[in-house]
VOVEX-760111 format. One record per residue: residue number from 1; residue in one letter; x, y, z of N, C-alpha, C in turn. Coordinates in steps of 0.001 Angstrom, whole numbers, plus 500000, padded with zeros to 6 digits. Layout:
<pts>
{NUM, A, {X, Y, Z}, {X, Y, Z}, {X, Y, Z}}
...
</pts>
This chain:
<pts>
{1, X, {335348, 463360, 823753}, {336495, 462462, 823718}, {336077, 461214, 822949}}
{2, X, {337100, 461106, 822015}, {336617, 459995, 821121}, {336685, 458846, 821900}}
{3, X, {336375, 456950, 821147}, {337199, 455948, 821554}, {338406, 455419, 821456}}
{4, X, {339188, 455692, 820807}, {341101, 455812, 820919}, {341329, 456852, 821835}}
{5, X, {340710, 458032, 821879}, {341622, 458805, 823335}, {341299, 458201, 824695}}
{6, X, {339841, 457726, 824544}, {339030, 457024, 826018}, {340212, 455790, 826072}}
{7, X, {340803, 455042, 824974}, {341042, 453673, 825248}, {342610, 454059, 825857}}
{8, X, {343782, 454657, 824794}, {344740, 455481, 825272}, {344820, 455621, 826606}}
{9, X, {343811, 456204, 827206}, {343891, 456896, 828887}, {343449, 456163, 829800}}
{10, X, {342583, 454839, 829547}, {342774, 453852, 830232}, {343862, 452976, 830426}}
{11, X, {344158, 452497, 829078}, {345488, 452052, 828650}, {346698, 452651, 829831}}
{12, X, {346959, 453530, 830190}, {347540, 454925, 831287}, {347600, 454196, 832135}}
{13, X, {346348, 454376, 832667}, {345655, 453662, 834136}, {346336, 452847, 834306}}
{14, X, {346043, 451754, 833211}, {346122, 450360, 833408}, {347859, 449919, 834187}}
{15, X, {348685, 450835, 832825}, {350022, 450856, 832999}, {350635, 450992, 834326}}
{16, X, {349899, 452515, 835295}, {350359, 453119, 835960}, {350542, 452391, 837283}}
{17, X, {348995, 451618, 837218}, {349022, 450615, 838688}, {349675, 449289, 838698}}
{18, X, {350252, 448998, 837225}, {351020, 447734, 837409}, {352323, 447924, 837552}}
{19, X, {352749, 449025, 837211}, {353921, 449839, 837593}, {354446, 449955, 838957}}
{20, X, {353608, 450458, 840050}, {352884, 450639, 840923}, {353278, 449794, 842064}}
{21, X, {352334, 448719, 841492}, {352444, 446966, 842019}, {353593, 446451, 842005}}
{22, X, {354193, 446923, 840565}, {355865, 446140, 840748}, {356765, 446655, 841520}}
{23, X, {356221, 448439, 842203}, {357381, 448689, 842778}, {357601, 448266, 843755}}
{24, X, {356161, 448418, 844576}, {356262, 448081, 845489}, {355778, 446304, 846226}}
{25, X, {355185, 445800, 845568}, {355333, 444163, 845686}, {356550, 443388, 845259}}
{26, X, {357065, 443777, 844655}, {358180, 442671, 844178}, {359346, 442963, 845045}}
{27, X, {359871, 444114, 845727}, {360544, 444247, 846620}, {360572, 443651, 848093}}
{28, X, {358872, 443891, 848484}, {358462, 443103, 849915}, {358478, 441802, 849526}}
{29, X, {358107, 440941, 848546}, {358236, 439363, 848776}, {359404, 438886, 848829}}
{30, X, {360741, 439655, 848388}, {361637, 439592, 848292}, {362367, 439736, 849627}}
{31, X, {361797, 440798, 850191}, {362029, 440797, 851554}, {361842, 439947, 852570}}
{32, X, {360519, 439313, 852296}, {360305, 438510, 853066}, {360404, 437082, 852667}}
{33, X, {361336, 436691, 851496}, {362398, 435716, 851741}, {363298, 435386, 852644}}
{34, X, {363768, 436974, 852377}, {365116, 437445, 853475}, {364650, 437073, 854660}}
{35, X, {363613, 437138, 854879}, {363008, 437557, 856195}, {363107, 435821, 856882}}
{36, X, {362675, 435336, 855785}, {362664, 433616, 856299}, {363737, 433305, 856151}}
{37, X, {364962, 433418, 855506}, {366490, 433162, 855335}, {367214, 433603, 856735}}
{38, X, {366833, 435086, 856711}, {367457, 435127, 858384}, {367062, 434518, 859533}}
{39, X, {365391, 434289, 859696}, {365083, 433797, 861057}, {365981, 431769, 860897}}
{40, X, {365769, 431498, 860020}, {366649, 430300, 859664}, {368115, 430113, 860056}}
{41, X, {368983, 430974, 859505}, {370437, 431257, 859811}, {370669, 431769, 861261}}
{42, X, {369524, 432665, 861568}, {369928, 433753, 862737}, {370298, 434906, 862322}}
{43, X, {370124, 435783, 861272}, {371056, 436785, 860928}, {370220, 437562, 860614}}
{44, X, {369530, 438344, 861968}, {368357, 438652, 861884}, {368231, 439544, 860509}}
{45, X, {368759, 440942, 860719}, {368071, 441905, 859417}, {368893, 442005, 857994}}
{46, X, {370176, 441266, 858106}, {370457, 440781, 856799}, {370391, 440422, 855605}}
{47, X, {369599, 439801, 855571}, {369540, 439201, 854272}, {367913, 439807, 854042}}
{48, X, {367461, 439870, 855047}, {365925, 440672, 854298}, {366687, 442272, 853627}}
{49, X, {367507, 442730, 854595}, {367803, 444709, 853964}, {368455, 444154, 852667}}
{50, X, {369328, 443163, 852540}, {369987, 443049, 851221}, {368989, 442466, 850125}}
{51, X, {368614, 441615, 850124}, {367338, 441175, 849290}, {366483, 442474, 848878}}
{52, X, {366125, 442924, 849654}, {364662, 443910, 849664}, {365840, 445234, 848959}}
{53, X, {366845, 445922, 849097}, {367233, 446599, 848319}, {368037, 446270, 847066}}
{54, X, {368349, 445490, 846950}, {368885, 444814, 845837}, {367849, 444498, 845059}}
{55, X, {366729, 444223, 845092}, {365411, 443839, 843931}, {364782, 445393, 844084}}
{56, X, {364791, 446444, 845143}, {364192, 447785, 844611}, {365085, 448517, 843637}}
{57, X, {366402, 448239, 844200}, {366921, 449029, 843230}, {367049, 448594, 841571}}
{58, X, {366936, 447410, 841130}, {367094, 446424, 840052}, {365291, 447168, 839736}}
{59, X, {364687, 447115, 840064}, {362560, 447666, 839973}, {363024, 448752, 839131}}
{60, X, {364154, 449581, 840464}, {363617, 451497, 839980}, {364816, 451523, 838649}}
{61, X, {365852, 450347, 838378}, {366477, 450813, 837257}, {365755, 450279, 836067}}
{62, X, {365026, 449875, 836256}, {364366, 448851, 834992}, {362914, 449759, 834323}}
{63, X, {362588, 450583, 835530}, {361563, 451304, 835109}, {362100, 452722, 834872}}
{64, X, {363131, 453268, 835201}, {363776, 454290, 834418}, {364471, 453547, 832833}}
{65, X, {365214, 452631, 832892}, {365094, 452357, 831578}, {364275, 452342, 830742}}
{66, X, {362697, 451839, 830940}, {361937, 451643, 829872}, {361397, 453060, 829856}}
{67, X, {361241, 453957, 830577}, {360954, 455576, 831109}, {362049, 456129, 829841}}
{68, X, {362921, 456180, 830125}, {364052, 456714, 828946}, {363820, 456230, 827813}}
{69, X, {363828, 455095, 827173}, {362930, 454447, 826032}, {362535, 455252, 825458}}
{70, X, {361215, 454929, 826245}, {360021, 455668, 825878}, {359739, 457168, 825911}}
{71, X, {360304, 457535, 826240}, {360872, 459506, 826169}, {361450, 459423, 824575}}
{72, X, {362786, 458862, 824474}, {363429, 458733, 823362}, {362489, 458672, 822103}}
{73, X, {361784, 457751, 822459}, {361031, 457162, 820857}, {359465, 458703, 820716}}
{74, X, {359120, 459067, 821990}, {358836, 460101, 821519}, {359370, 461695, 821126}}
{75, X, {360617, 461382, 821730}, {361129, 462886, 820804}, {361258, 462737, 819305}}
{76, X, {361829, 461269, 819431}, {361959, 461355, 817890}, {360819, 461727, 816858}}
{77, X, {359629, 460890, 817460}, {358124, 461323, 816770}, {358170, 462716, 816686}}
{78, X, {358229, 463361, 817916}, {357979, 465096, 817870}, {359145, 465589, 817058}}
{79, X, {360397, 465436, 816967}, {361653, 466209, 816026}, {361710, 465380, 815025}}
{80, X, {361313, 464578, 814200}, {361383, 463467, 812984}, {362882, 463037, 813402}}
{81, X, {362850, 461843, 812846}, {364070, 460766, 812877}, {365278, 461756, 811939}}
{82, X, {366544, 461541, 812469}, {367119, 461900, 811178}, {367851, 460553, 810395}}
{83, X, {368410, 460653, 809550}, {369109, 459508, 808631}, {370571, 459977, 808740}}
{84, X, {371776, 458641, 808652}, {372700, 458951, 809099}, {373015, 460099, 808297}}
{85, X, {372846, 460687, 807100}, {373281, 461387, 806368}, {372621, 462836, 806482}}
{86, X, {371773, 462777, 808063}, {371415, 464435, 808325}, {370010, 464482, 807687}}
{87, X, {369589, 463711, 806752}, {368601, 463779, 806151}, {367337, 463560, 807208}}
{88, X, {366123, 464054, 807371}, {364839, 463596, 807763}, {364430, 462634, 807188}}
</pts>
C-alpha cells in the first residue's frame, strides 16, 4: 500500500469519527439545554425531547445531504459527466 492510499484511508478514519461525534454530541448538548430550560420553567421533558430531536434530526439530514453529494460526484467520475448536448 502506497502513501496516498495509506493517507486516503486515514483521511476515512478521520472523517468517520467526526461524523460520529456530530451525531451523537451535538444532539445531547442540545438536550441538555432543554434539560436546563425545563428544570427552570418546570416543564419537565419538553423542551429537552424537542431540542434533542429537532438538532438530531437537522445532524441526520445534513449528513445524508453531504452522503448524496458525495455519491453523486462519484458516479459521475465512474459514468463521465455528460454535456448538455449528450456529449461526454
Amino acid at each position: 500500500m502506497d502513501l496516498s492510499e495509506r493517507r486516503e484511508l486515514n483521511n476515512g478514519f478521520g472523517n468517520t469519527l467526526a461524523v460520529a461525534v456530530e451525531l451523537v454530541v451535538t444532539p445531547m448538548i442540545f438536550g441538555f439545554f432543554g434539560f436546563l430550560l425545563d428544570g427552570r420553567f418546570g416543564t419537565k421533558p419538553v423542551f429537552t425531547l424537542v431540542l434533542f430531536l429537532f438538532v438530531l434530526a437537522y445532524v441526520v439530514w445534513k449528513q445524508y445531504a453531504v452522503y448524496s453529494k458525495a455519491m453523486d460526484e462519484e458516479q459521475a467520475k465512474l459514468f463521465g459527466r455528460r454535456g448538455e448536448d449528450g456529449q461526454a
